[in-house]
C-alpha positions in Angstrom: -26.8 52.6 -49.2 -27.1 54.7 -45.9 -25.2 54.4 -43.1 -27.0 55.1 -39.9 -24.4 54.2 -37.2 -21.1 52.6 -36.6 -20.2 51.0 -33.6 -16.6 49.1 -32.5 -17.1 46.1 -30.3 -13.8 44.1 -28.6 -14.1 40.0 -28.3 -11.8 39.1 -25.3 -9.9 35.4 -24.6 -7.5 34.1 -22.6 -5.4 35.5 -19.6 -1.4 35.8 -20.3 1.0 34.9 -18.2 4.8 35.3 -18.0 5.9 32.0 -16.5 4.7 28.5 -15.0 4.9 30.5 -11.2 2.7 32.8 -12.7 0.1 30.0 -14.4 0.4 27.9 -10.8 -0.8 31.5 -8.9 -3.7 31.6 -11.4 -4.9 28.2 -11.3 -4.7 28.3 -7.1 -7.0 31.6 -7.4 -9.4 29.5 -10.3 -11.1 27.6 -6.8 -12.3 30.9 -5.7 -14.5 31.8 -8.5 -18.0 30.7 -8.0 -19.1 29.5 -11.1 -22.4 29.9 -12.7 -25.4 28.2 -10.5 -23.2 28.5 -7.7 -21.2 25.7 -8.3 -17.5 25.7 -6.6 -16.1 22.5 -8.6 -13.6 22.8 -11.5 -12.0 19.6 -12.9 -8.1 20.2 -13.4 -7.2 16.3 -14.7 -5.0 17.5 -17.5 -4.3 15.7 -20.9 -1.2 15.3 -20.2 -0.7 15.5 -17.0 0.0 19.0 -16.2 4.2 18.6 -15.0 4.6 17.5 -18.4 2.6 20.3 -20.0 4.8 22.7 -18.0 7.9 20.6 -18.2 7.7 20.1 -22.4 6.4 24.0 -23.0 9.1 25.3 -20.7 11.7 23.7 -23.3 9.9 24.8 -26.2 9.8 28.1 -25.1 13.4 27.7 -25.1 14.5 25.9 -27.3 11.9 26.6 -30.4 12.9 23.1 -32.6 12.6 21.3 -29.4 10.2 18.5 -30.8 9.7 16.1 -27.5 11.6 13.6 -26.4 8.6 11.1 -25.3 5.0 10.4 -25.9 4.1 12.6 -23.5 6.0 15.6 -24.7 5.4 14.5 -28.2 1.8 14.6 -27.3 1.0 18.4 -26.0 3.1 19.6 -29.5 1.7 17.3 -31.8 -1.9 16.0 -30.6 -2.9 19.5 -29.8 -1.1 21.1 -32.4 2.2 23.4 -33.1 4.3 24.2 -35.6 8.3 26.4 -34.3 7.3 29.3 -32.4 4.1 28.2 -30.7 0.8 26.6 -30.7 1.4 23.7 -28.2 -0.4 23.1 -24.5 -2.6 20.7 -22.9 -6.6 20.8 -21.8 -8.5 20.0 -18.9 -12.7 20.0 -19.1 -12.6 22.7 -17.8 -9.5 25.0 -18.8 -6.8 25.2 -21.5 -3.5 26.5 -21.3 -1.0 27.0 -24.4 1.7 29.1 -25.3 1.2 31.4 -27.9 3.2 32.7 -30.5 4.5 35.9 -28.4 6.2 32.9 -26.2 3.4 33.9 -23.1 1.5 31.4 -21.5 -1.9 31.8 -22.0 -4.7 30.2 -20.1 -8.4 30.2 -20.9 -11.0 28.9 -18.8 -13.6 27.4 -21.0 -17.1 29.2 -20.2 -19.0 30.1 -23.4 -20.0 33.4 -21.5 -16.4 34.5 -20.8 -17.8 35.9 -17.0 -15.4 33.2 -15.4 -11.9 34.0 -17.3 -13.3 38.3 -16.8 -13.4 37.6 -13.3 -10.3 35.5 -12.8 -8.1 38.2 -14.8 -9.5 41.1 -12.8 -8.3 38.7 -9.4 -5.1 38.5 -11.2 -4.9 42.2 -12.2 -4.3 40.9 -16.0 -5.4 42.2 -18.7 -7.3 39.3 -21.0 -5.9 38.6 -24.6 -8.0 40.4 -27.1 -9.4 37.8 -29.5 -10.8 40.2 -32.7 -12.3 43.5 -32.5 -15.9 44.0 -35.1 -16.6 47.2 -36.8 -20.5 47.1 -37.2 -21.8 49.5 -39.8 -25.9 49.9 -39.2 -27.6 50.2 -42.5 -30.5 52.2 -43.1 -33.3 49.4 -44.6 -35.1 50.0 -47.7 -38.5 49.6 -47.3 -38.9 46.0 -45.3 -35.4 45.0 -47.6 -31.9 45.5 -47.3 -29.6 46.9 -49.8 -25.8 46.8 -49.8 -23.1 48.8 -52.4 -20.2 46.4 -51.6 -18.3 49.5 -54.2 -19.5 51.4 -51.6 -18.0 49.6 -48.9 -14.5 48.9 -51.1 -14.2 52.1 -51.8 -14.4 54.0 -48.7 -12.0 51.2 -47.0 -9.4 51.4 -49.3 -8.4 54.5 -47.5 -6.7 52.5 -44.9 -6.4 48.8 -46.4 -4.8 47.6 -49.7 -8.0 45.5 -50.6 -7.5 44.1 -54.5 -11.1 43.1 -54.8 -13.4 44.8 -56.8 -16.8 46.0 -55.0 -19.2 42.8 -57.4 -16.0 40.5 -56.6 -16.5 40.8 -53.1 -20.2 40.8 -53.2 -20.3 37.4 -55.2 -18.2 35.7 -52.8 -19.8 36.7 -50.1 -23.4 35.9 -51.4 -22.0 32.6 -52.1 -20.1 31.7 -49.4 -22.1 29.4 -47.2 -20.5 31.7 -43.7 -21.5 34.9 -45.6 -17.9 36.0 -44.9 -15.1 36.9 -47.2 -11.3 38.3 -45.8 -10.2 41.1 -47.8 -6.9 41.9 -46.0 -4.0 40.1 -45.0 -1.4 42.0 -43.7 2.0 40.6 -41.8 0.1 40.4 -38.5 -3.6 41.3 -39.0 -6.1 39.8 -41.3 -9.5 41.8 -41.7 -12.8 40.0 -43.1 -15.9 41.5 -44.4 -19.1 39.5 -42.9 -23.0 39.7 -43.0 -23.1 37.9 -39.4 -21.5 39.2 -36.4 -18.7 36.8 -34.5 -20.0 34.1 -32.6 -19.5 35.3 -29.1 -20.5 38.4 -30.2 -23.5 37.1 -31.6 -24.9 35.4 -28.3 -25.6 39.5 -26.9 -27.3 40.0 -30.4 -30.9 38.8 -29.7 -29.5 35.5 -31.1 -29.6 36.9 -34.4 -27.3 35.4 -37.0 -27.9 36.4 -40.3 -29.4 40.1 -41.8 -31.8 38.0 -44.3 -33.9 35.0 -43.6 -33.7 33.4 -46.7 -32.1 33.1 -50.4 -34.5 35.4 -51.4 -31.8 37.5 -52.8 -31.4 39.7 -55.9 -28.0 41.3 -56.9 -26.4 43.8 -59.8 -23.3 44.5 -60.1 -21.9 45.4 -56.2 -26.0 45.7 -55.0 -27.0 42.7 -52.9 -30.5 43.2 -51.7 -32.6 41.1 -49.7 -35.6 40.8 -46.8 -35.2 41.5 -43.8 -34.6 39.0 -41.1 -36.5 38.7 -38.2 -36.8 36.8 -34.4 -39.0 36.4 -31.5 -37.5 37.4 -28.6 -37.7 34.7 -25.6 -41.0 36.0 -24.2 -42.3 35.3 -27.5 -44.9 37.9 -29.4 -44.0 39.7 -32.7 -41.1 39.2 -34.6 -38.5 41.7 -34.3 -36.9 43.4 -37.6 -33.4 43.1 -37.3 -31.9 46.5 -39.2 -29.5 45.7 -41.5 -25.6 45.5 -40.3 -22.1 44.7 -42.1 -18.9 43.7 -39.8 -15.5 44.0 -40.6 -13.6 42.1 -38.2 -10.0 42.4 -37.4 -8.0 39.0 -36.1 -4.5 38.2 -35.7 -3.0 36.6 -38.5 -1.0 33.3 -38.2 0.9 32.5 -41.2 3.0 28.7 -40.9 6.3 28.8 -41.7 7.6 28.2 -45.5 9.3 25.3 -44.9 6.0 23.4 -43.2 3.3 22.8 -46.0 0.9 21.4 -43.3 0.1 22.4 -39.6 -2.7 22.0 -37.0 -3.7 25.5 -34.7 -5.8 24.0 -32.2 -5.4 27.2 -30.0 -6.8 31.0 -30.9 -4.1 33.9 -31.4 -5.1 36.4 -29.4 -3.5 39.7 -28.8 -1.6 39.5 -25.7 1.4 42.4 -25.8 0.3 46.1 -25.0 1.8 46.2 -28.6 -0.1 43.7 -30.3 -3.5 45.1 -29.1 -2.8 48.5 -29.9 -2.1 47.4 -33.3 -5.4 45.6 -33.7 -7.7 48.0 -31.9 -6.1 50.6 -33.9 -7.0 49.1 -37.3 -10.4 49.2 -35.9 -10.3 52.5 -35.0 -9.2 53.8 -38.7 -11.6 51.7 -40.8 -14.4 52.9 -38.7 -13.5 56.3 -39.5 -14.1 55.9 -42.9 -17.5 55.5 -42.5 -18.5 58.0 -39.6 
């Protein structure tokens, strides 16, 4: 397995925010973004009503047990999810806002192309939360098939991550694993996953590719997968494209529920939202693709 090329790639979300002043400020500025198609109009009819989203996240920020003392309240920790420490907030159509679990107020205006929330943070001179960063390894194909030592991969990693699994482990759960992803770190704050597909935002800049094969056509020994190539037709149409051969390692925040809670709903992402927290990620990123430059 040859390596021809290793690239890092960041997946922003969300813009944090010290305190309700600082959420009102952004959602006054939100009226001046002109949306895609040139449309002005954002709905902002929160569920719940956004006094009580303030009113019942201030106390939680707080008072960390504080469990709502109406429907209301009861409804932006329970219906949209929480556990002590965070994960709790409220939605309109067309933006979300929720406290996070580094007790910041983060608010994410829902546009699958992010352009929006970009351009609102750079208004608001904020930097955005950072969601996962991908480390894309480009493989060099074999002929019109693609061939991947998942020893290979193991072995090099373990230089910076205490991965347990062996190299055919990893490759039978990934070939079997209907995502074509498998974690093989969990740290206390970061969990890293091995994938054949790229993150879905990151995926809609990737000539909507999704996979690196186009079928089960698959043939494996040991920690070998091999496979055909995939292939599109880009929206003009004509030939398909080869897509080369790629594996990501992607690193995320890691949100572990309390002992004491043997069930909980996150209905909100973690992103990275301390100078800290992304340094820690991006960083991570930075020393697993240097085992393979």
């Amino acid at each position: 397995m040859r390596i021809k090329n290793v690239e890092i790639e960041n997946e922003y979300l969300g813009i944090p925010l010290v305190n309700k002043e600082a959420v009102e400020k952004a959602l006054a500025t939100i009226p001046g973004i002109t949306r895609k198609g040139g449309s002005n109009k954002w709905l902002f009819e929160f569920n719940p009503p956004l006094n009580e989203i303030f009113d019942t996240l201030e106390k939680k920020r707080h008072y960390p047990h504080y469990r709502g003392s109406c429907s209301l309240a009861r409804q932006v920790l329970g219906t949209f999810g929480g556990y002590d420490g965070g994960y709790c907030g409220g939605r309109s159509n067309d933006i979300r806002i929720w406290v996070n679990l580094e007790e910041l107020y983060v608010l994410n205006l829902l546009d699958v192309t992010n352009r929006d929330e970009s351009i609102l943070a750079e208004m608001l001179g904020v930097e955005r939360g950072l969601l996962r960063t991908c480390v894309t390894l480009k493989l060099e194909p074999v002929g019109n098939r693609f061939e991947i030592d998942f020893e290979q991969l193991v072995r090099q990693v373990r230089n910076v991550l205490d991965v347990k699994e062996c190299g055919e482990g990893l490759r039978k759960c990934i070939e079997t694993s209907c995502v074509y992803t498998q974690t093989i770190f969990e740290g206390e704050f970061l969990k890293v996953e091995v994938a054949l597909q790229p993150p879905d935002q990151l995926l809609q800049a990737k000539d909507g590719m999704r996979v690196i094969v186009c079928d089960k056509n698959w043939s494996s020994c040991g920690s070998i997968l091999t496979g055909p190539l995939s292939s599109f037709k880009g929206n003009l149409g004509g030939n398909p494209n080869v897509i080369p051969p790629r594996i990501y390692f992607v690193v995320e925040r890691l949100v572990k529920a309390p002992k004491d809670f043997s069930s909980y709903i996150l209905c909100y992402p973690n992103p990275a939202t301390t100078p800290k927290s992304r340094q820690e990620m991006l960083s991570l990123a930075e020393n697993i693709a240097q085992q393979f430059r």
